[in-house]
C-alpha positions in Angstrom: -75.9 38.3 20.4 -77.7 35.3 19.2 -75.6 32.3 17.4 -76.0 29.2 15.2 -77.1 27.3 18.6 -80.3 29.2 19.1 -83.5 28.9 18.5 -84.8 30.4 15.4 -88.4 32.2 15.1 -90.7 31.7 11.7 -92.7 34.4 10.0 -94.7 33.7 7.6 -96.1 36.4 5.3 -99.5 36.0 3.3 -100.2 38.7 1.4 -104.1 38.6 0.5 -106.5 41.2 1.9 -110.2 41.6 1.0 -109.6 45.1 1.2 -106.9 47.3 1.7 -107.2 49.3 4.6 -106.1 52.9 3.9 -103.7 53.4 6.6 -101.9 50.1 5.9 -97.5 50.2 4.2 -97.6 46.8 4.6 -96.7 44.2 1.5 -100.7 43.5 0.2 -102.3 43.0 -2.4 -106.3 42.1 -2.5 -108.1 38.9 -2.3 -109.7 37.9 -5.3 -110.8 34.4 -4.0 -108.6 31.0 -4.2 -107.2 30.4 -7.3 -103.7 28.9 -8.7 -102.0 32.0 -8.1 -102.5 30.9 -4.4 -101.9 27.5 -4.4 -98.8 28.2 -6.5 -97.4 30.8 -3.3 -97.9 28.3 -0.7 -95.8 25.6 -3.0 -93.2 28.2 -3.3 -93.5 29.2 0.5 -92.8 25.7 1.3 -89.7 25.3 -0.9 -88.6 28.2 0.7 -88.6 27.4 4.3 -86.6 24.1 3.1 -84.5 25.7 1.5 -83.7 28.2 4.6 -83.4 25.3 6.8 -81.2 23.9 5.2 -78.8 26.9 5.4 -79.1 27.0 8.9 -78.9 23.2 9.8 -80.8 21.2 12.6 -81.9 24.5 15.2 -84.9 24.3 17.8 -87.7 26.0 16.8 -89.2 29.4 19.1 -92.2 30.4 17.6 -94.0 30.3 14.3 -96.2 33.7 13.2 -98.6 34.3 10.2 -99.0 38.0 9.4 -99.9 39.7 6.8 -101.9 40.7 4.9 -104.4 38.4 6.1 -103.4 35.0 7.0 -106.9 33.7 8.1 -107.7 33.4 4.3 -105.2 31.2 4.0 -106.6 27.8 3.6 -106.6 26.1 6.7 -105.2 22.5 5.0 -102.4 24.6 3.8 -102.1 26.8 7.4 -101.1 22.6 8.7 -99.2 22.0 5.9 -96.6 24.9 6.9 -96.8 24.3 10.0 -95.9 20.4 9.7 -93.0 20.9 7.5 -91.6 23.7 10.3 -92.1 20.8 12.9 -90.2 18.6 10.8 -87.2 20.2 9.7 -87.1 22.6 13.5 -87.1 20.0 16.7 -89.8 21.6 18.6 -91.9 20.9 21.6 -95.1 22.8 22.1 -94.6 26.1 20.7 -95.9 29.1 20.7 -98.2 29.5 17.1 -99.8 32.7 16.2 -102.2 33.8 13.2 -103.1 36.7 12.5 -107.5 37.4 11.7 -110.2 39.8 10.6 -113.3 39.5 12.7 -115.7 38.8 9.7 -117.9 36.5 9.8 -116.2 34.9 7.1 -113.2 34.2 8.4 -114.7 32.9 12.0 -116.7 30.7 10.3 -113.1 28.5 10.3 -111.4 29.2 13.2 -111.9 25.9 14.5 -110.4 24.3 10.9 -107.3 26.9 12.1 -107.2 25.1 15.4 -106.9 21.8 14.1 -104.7 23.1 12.1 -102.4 24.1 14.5 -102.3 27.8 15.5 -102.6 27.9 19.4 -102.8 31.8 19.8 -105.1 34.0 17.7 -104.7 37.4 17.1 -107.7 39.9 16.1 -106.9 42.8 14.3 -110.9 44.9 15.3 -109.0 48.0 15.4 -112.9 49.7 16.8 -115.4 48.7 18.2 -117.2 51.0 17.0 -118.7 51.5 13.2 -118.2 54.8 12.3 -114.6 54.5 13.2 -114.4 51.1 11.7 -115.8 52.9 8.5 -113.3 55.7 8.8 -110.3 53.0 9.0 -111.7 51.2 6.0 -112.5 48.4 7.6 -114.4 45.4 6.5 -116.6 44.6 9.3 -119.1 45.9 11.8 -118.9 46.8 15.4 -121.4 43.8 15.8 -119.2 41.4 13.5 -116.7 41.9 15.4 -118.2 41.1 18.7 -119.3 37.9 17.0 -116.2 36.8 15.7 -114.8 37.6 19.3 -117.3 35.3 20.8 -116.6 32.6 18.6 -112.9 32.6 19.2 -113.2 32.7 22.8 -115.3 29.4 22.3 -112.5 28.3 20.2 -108.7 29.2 21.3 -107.4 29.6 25.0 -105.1 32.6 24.1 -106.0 35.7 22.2 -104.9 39.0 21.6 -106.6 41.9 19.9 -105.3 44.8 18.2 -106.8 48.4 18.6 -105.7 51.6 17.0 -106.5 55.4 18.8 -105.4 58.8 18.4 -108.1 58.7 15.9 -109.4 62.5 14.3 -112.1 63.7 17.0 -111.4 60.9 19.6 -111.9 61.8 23.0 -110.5 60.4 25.9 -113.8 59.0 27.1 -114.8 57.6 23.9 -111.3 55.3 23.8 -111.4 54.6 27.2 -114.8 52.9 27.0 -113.5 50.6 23.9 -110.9 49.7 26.1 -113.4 48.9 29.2 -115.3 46.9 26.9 -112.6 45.2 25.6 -111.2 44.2 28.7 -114.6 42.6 29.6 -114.3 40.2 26.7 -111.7 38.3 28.6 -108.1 39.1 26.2 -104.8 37.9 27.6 -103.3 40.4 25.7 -104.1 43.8 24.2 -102.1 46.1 22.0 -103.1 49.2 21.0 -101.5 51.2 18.1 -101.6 54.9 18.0 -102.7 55.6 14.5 -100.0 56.8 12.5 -99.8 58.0 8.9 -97.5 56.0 6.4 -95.3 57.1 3.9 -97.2 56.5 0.6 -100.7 55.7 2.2 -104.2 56.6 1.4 -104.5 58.4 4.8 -100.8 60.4 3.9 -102.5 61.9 0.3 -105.8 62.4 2.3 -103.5 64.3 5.2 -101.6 66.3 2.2 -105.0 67.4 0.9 -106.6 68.9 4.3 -109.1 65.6 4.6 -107.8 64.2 7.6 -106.6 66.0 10.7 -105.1 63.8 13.1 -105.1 64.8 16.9 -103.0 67.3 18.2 -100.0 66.4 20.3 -101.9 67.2 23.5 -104.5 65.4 22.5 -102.4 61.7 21.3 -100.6 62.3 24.7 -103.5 61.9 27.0 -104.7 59.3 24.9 -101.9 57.3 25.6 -101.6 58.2 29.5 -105.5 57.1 29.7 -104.3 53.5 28.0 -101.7 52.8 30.5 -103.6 53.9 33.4 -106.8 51.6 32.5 -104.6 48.5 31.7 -102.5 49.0 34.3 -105.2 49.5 37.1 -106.9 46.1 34.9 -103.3 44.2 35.5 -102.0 44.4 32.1 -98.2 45.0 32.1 -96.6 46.8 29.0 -94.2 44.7 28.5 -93.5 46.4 25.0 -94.7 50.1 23.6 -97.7 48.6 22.0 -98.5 45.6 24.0 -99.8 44.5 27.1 -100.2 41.1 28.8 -102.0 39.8 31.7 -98.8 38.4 32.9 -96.1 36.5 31.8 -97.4 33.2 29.9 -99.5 36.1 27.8 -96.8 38.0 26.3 -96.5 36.8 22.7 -93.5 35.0 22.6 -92.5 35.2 19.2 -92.5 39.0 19.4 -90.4 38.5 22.3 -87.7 36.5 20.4 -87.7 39.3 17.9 -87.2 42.0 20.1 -84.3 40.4 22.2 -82.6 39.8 18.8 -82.9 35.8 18.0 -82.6 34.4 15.0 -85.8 34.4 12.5 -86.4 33.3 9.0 -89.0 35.2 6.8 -90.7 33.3 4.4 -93.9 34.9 1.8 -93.4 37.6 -0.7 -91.9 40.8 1.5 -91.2 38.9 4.2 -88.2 39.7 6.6 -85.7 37.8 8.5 -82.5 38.1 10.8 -80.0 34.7 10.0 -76.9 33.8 11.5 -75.1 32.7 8.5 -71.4 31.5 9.4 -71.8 33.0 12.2 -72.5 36.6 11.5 -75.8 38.4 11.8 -77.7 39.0 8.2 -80.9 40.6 7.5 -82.6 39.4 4.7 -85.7 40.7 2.4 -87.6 38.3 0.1 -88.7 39.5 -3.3 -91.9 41.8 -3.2 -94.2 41.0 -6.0 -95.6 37.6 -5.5 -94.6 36.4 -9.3 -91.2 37.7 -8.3 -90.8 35.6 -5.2 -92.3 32.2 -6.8 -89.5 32.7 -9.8 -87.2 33.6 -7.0 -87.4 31.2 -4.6 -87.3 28.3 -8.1 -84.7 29.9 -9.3 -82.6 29.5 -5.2 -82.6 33.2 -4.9 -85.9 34.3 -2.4 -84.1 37.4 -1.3 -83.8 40.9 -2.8 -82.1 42.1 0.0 -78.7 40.2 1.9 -77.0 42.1 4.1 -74.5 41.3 6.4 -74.8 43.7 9.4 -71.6 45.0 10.9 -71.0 45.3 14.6 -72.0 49.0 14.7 -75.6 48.1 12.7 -76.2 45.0 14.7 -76.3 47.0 17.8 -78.1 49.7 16.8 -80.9 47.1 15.7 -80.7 45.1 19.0 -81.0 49.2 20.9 -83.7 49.8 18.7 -85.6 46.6 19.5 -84.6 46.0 22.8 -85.6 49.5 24.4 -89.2 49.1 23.5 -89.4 46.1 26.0 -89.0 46.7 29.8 -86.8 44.3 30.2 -84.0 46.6 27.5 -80.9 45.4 26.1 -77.9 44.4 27.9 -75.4 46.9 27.4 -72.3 44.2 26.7 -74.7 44.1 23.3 -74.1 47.9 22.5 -70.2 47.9 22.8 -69.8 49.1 19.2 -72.2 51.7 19.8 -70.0 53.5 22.4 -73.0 55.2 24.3 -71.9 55.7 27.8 -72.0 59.1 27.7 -75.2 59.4 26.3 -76.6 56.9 28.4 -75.4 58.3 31.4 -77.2 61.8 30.6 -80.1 60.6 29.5 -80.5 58.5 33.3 -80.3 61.9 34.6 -82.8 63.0 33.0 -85.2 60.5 33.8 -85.8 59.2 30.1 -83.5 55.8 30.8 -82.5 53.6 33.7 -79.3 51.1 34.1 -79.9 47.7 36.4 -78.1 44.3 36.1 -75.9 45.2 33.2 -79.1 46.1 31.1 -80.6 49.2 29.8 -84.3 50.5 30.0 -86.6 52.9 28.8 -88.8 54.8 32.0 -92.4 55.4 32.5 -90.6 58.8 31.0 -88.8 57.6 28.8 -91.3 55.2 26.4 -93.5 57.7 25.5 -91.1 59.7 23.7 -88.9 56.7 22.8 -87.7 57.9 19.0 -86.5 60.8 20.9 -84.3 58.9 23.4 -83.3 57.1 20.0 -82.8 59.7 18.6 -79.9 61.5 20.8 -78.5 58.0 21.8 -77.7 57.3 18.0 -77.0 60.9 16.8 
């Protein structure tokens, strides 16, 4: 498990959208333009990562991420401003720094400001590359946009990622597996596509509960996702995790990575999460929703809504839910409290896991039905 000696991940959560996509749980609200509201959350932001770091004393730093929401709208001045006051309280070398960006025209206008800013790794969320699906996904740019925007952060940033979602109502094999080709010919390091799923208290779960949208059948989401491992595979892409690939090591994104294999992260931004060791015991921590609620929060030296030390039992249980969606798995001295072997043992026989080196993995078998294998390990 990780301790106090680590290095500790950032995430930083910005929570503006121009629009808000209808298949999207995440903590949003829209974008009405810059105004003090915003310049007022990155003061508070700031405050808050001091104040974090200061609870968890002089640590290396592994990675720095801006999600969202929509992070590219973030002002790039204040992008380096965050980014500066994490180099200065976390010793850090050249580290991995990721934000996260809509292909509009718009927002590629300033990529370059971003790079000066900082960020070294950009990640594009397109979804489509194709406009009647972008429409469907509500979306705020074209097909062509996006291509643009592609271009210009090629032009711009050495490493980039771009997110795609399938398993869309009507998509055929041969429709997803030409996005994909054309994708691949835009040169990513790293691809991650996200079988579309429908959210507890989304647009697309009231437009499910009223007949409107018809999501593929089993069948049909299963050769979906064989098709995407066969084309990236045969293209040299590894899935490293369930719902990314690299083109080898150095493209994995390695702040996901720190994540998965349990290290230490803070969360700063309204909703944001984070996993602390605080005197030496794991704690998972929530900050305060509503953007008024986390300014007065984090003034008032209370950012969280949520602290909760984990016990031994839920610490594993998170590092076995993390962990198996990575080849690499978790190393079984982490899931002593879970007492599995049993389990474990039957589910090798069946295919769906495999033991090596004191570690445990999900199979080619095994991934695709992972919340299963979950499932009857934790139940």
């Amino acid at each position: 498990m990780t301790d106090a000696g680590e290095a500790v991940g950032l995430y930083v959560h910005w929570p503006y959208c121009a629009r808000i996509c209808p298949y999207c749980d995440f903590n949003v609200v829209r974008d009405r333009g810059w105004r003090e509201e915003q310049a007022v959350l990155v003061e508070a932001i700031l405050c808050d990562l001091e104040a974090q770091a200061t609870l968890l004393g002089s640590r290396p730093l592994a990675s720095i991420f801006f999600g969202g929401g929509t992070p590219s709208l973030m002002r790039p001045e204040d992008v380096a401003r965050v980014i500066e006051r994490a180099r200065t309280l976390f010793p850090a070398g050249d580290v991995e720094i990721t934000l996260e960006a809509n292909p509009t025209d718009a927002e590629a206008a300033h990529f370059g400001a971003l790079k000066e800013a900082g960020i070294n790794r950009l990640s594009l969320g397109v979804q489509s590359l194709d406009d009647a699906q972008l429409t469907f996904l509500g979306r705020n740019h074209s097909a062509d946009e996006a291509r643009r925007a592609i271009a210009v952060a090629a032009g711009v940033f050495d490493r980039l990622s771009i997110d795609l979602i399938y398993a869309l109502p009507g998509q055929t094999v041969a429709g997803w597996t030409a996005a994909m080709t054309e994708a691949l010919a835009m040169g990513f390091e790293h691809i991650s596509p996200y079988q579309l799923t429908i959210a507890e208290g989304t647009a697309f779960e009231r437009a499910m509960e009223r007949g409107a949208l018809v999501p593929p059948d089993e069948d049909t989401a299963a050769d979906l996702y064989e098709a995407t491992q066969s084309l990236l595979g045969a293209a040299g892409f590894e899935a490293y995790e369930v719902s990314n690939h690299a083109w080898g090591v150095g493209a994995r994104s390695a702040h996901n990575l720190h994540v998965w294999r349990g290290g230490d992260y803070l969360g700063v931004g309204p909703g944001a999460h984070g996993r602390l060791t605080l005197d030496g015991l794991r704690t998972a921590t929530v900050a305060h929703r509503r953007i008024a609620d986390y300014v007065e929060s984090v003034a008032a030296g209370t950012p969280w809504s949520e602290q909760e030390t984990l016990d031994p039992r839920a610490a594993a249980e998170e590092r076995l839910l993390l962990g198996l969606r990575t080849i690499e798995g978790v190393a079984l001295t982490d899931l002593v409290a879970l007492d599995l072997t049993g389990r474990v043992e039957g589910l090798v026989e069946d295919g769906f896991l495999a033991v090596a080196d004191g570690r445990v993995a999900a199979t080619a078998a095994g991934r695709p039905v992972l919340d299963a294998v979950l499932k009857a390990l934790l139940t």
